[in-house]
C-alpha positions as CSV (number, residue, x, y, z in Angstrom):
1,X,-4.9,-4.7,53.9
2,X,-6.2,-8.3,55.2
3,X,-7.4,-9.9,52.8
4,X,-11.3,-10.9,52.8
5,X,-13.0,-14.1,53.6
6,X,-9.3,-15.5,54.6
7,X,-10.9,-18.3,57.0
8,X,-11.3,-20.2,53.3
9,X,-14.8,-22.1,55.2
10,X,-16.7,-22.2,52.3
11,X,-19.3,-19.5,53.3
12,X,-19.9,-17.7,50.5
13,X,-18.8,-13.6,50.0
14,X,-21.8,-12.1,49.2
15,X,-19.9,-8.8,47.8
16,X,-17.6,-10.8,46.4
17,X,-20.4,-12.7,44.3
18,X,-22.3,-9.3,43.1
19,X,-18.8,-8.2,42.2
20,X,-18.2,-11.0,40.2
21,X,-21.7,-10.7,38.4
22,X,-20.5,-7.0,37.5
23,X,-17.5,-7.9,36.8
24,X,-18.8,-10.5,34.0
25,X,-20.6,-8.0,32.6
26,X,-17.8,-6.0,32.2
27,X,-15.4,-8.1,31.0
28,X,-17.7,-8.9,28.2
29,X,-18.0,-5.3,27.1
30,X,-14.3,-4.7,27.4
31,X,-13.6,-7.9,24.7
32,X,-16.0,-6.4,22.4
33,X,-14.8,-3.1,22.4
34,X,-11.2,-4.2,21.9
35,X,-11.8,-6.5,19.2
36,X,-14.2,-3.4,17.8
37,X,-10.9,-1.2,18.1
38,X,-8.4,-4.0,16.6
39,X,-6.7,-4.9,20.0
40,X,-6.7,-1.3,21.3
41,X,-6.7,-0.9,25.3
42,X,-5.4,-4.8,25.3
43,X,-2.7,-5.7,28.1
44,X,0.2,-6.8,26.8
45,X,1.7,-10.6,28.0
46,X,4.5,-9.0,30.4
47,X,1.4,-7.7,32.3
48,X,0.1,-10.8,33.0
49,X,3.1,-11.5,35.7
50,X,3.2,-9.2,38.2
51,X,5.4,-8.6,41.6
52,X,2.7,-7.9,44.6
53,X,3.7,-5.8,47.6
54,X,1.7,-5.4,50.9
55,X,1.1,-2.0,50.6
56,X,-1.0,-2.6,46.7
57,X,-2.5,-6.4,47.8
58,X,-5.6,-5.1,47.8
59,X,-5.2,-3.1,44.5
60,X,-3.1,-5.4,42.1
61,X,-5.0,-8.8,43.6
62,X,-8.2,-7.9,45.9
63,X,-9.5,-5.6,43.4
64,X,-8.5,-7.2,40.0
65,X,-9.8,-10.7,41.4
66,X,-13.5,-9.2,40.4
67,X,-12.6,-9.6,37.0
68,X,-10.0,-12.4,36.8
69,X,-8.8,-15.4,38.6
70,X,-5.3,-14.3,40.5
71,X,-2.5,-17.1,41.3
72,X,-0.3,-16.2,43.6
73,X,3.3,-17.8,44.1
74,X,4.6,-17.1,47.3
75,X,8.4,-17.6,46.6
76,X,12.0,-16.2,48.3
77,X,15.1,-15.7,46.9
78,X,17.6,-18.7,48.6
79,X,14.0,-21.2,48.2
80,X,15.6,-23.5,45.5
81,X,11.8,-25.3,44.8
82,X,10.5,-22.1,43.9
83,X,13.3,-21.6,40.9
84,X,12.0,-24.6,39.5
85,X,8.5,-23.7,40.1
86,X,8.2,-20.0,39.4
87,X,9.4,-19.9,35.6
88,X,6.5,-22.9,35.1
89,X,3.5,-20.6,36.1
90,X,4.9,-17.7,34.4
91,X,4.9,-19.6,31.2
92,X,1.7,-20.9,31.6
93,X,0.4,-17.6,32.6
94,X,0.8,-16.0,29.2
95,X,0.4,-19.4,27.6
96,X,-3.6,-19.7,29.1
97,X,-3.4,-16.0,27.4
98,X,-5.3,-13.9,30.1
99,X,-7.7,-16.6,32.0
100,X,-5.6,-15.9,35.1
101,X,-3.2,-13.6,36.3
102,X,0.3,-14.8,38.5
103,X,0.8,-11.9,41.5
104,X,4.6,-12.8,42.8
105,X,4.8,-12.4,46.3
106,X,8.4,-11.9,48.1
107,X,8.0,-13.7,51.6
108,X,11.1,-12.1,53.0
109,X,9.7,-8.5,51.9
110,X,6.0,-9.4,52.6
111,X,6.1,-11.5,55.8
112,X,2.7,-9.9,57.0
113,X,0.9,-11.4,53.8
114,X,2.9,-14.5,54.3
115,X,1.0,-15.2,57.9
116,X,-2.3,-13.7,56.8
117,X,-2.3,-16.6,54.2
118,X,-1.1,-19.4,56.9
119,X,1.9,-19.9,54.3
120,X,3.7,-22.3,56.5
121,X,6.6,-23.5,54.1
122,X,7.2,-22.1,50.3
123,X,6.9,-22.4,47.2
124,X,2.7,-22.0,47.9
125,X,0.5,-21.5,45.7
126,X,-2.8,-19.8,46.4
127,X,-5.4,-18.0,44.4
128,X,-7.7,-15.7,45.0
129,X,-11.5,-15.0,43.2
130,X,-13.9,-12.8,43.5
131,X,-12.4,-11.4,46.4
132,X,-12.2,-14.8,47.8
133,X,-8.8,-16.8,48.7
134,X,-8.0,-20.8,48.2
135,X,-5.2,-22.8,48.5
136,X,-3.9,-24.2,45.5
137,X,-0.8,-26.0,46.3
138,X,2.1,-26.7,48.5
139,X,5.5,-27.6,47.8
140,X,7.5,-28.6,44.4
141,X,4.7,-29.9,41.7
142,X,5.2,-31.2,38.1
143,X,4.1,-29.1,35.1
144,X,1.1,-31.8,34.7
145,X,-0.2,-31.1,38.1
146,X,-0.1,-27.6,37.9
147,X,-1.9,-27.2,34.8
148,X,-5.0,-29.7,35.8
149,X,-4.7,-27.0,39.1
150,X,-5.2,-23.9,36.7
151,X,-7.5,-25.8,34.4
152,X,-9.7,-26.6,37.5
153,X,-9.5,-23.0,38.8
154,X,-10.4,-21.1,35.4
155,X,-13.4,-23.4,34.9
156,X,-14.6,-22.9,38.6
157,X,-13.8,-19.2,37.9
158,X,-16.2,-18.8,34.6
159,X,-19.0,-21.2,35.8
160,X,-19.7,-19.9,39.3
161,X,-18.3,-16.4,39.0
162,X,-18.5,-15.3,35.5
163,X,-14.7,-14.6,35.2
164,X,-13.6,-14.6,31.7
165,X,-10.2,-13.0,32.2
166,X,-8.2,-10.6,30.8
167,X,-8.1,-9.6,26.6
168,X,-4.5,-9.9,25.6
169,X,-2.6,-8.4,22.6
170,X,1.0,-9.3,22.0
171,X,1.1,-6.0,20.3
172,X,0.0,-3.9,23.2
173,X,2.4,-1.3,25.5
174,X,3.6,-3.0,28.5
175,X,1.8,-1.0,31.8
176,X,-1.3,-0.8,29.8
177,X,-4.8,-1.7,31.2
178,X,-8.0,-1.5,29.7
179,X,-10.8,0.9,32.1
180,X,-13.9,-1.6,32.3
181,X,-16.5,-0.2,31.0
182,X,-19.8,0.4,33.0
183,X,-22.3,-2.2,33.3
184,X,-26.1,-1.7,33.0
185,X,-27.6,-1.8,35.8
186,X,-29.4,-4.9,36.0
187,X,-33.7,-5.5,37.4
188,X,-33.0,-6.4,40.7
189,X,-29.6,-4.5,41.3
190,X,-31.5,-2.7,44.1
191,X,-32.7,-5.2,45.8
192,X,-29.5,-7.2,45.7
193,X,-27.6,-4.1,47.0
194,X,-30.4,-3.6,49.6
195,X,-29.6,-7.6,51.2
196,X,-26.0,-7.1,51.1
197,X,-26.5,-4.0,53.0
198,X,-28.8,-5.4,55.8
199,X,-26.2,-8.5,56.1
200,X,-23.6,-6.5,56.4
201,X,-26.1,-4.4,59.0
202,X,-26.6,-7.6,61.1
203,X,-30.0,-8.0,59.8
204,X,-30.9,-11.0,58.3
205,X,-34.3,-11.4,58.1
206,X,-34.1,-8.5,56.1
207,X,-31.8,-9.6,53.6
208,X,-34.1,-13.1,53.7
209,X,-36.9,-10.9,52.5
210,X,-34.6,-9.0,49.9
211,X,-33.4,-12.0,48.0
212,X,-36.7,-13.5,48.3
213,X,-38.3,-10.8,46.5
214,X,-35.8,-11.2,44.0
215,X,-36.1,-15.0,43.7
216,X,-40.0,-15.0,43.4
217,X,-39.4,-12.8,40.2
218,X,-36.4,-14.5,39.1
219,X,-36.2,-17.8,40.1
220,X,-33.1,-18.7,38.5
221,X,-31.2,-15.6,39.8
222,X,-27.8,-17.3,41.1
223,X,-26.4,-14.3,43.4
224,X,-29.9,-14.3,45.1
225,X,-30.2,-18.4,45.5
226,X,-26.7,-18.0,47.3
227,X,-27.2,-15.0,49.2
228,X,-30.4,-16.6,50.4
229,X,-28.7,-19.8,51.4
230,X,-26.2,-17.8,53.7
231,X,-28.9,-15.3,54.9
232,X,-31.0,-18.0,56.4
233,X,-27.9,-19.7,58.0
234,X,-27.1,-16.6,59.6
235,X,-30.7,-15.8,60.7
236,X,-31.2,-19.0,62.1
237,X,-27.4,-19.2,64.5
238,X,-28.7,-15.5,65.4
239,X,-30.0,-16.5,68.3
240,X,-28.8,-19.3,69.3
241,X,-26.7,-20.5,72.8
242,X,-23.8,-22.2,71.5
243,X,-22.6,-23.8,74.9
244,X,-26.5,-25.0,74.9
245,X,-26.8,-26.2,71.2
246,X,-23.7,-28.2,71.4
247,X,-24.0,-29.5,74.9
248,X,-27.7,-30.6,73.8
249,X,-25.9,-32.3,70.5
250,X,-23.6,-34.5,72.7
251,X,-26.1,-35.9,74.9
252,X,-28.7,-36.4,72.3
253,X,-26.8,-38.0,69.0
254,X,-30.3,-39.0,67.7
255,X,-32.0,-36.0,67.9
256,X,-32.8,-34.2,64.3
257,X,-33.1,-30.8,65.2
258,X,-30.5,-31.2,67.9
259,X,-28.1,-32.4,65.3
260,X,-29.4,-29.6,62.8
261,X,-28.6,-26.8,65.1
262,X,-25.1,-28.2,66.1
263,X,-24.7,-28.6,62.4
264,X,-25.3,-24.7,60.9
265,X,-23.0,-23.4,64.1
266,X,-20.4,-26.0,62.7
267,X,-20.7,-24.1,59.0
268,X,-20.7,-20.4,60.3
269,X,-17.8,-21.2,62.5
270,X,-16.1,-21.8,59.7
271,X,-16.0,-26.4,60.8
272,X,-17.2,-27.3,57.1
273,X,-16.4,-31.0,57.3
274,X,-17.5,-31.4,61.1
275,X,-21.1,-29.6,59.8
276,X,-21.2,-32.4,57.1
277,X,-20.0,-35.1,58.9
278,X,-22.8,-34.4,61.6
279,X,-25.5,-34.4,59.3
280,X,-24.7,-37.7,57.1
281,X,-24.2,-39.3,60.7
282,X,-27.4,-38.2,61.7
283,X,-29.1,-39.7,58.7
284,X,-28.0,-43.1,60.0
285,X,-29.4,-42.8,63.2
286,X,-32.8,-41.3,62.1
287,X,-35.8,-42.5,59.8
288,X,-39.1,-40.9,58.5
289,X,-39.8,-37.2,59.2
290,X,-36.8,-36.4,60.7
291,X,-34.0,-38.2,58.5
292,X,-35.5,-35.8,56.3
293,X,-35.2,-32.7,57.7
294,X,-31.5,-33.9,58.1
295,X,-31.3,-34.5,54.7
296,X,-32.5,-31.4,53.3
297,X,-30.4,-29.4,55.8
298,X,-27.6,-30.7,54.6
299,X,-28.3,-30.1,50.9
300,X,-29.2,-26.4,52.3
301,X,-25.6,-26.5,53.7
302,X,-24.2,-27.8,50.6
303,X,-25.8,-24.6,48.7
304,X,-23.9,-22.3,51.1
305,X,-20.5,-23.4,50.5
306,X,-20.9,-24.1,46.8
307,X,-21.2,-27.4,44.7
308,X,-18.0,-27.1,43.1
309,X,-16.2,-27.4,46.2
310,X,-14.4,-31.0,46.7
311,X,-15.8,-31.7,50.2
312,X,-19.4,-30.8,48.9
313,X,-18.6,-33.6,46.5
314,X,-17.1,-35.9,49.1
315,X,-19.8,-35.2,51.1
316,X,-22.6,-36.1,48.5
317,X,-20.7,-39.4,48.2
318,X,-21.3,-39.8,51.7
319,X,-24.7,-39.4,52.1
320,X,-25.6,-41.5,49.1
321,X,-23.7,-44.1,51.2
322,X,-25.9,-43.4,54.3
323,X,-29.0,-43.9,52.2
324,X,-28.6,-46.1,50.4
């Protein structure tokens, strides 16, 4: 099973993000009926390292990823690096005591994984939330490195995904796995369900609608602010000539909305950087009305992929530059 949204461009997994809201949910009951039952239904520490095979990817790290942050250590046998890597993150996964889990992956047994994830040399370290996949790091790295890496990861994991982890009990029977329990269905949870379905449909104005409805009872609703942000993108590349949008960006470098269009097929394609990069250099070469339609394009833009995200931050940096 491939896993999802394995371009890593930013563009955020709508599913993924309603899963993650669930999952939050659910992790919250869980921990409060184990503590309720004195540890009962806990996983034990030896379950917080596991070995991952192709054929249960999508159960043992797709699927758990809704409710906790998964590392993975792509490692071999004869890779010397990764004996001095590997027992590090196992440690430290039972030391951060269920706020991620380590999935071992076999490169020589799990080649097809391997090239799904662009591993091109091992030890590499990836993880995947939410249903979504990141590259973590490359190569030999010191224990100090690695743990700013997982402390960066579990905060991004809480704050934007609601991923509290796992409820550990040194006491508990090794295999054991506590059955989430199920969440309430929340106001809008129709609604929501109702945009994911029209995006997945191909129809975006739909889900526009959908998670405007939800927004203009709920302003502060984060799944419908992001699913928002990526509907409009998509609704507004539907029907666009690419050839045409990017042959009218070259031969017009000063032209707002030429520059705008160019920009959003940039971010759908996947070209996060090149989308930014157009914009701030658009801002430059503009003033008045239409530096800031630039401008608020690109802060549109930065919604889709996520403020966390380092080139969002680099990016912000930029453009402060090209204002000021």
């Amino acid at each position: 099973m491939q896993p999802r949204n394995m371009s890593m461009s930013g563009v955020v997994d709508l599913a993924a993000v309603k899963a993650a809201q669930e999952a939050k949910a659910k992790a919250e009951q869980t921990r409060a009926e184990t503590a309720r039952q004195g540890g009962a239904g806990a996983v034990s520490p030896a379950d917080l390292v596991i070995d991952v095979d192709e054929a249960g990817f999508e159960r043992d790290v797709l699927q758990r990823s809704a409710e906790v942050p998964v590392v993975i250590d792509f490692w071999a046998e004869w890779c010397q690096p990764c004996k001095q890597l590997s027992p590090v993150l196992e440690r430290l996964a039972v030391e951060y005591d269920g706020r991620f889990l380590l999935a071992k992956i076999d490169v020589d047994a799990n080649q097809m994984l391997m090239q799904q994830f662009g591993v091109q040399g091992i030890p590499a370290v990836f993880a995947v939330v939410a249903g979504q996949a990141l590259p973590l790091f490359q190569g030999a790295a010191g224990e100090a490195q690695v743990r700013q890496t997982l402390d960066q990861l579990v905060q991004v994991a809480e704050e934007r995904f609601g991923l509290t982890g796992l409820t550990v009990d040194p006491d508990a029977e090794s295999g054991g796995r506590p059955e989430p329990a199920e969440a309430p269905a929340g106001p809008h949870d129709a609604l929501l369900e109702a945009a994911v379905h029209a995006l997945d449909a191909g129809d975006f104005g739909g889900a526009v609608q959908a998670y405007r409805s939800v927004l203009a009872d709920d302003p502060a609703n984060t799944e419908a602010k992001l699913g928002l942000a990526q509907a409009e993108l998509l609704h507004r590349v539907q029907d666009m000539d690419p050839q045409q949008v990017r042959k009218d960006a070259a031969e017009k470098p000063g032209d707002a909305a030429a520059q705008i269009a160019a920009a959003d097929l940039d971010l759908v394609g996947g070209h996060v950087e090149d989308a930014f990069g157009r914009l701030i250099d658009a801002v430059r070469r503009t003033a008045g009305d239409d530096r800031d339609a630039v401008r608020m394009r690109l802060l549109e833009l930065f919604e889709v992929v996520g403020p966390e995200d380092p080139r969002v931050a680099a990016a912000r940096r930029a453009l402060a530059r090209a204002l000021f």
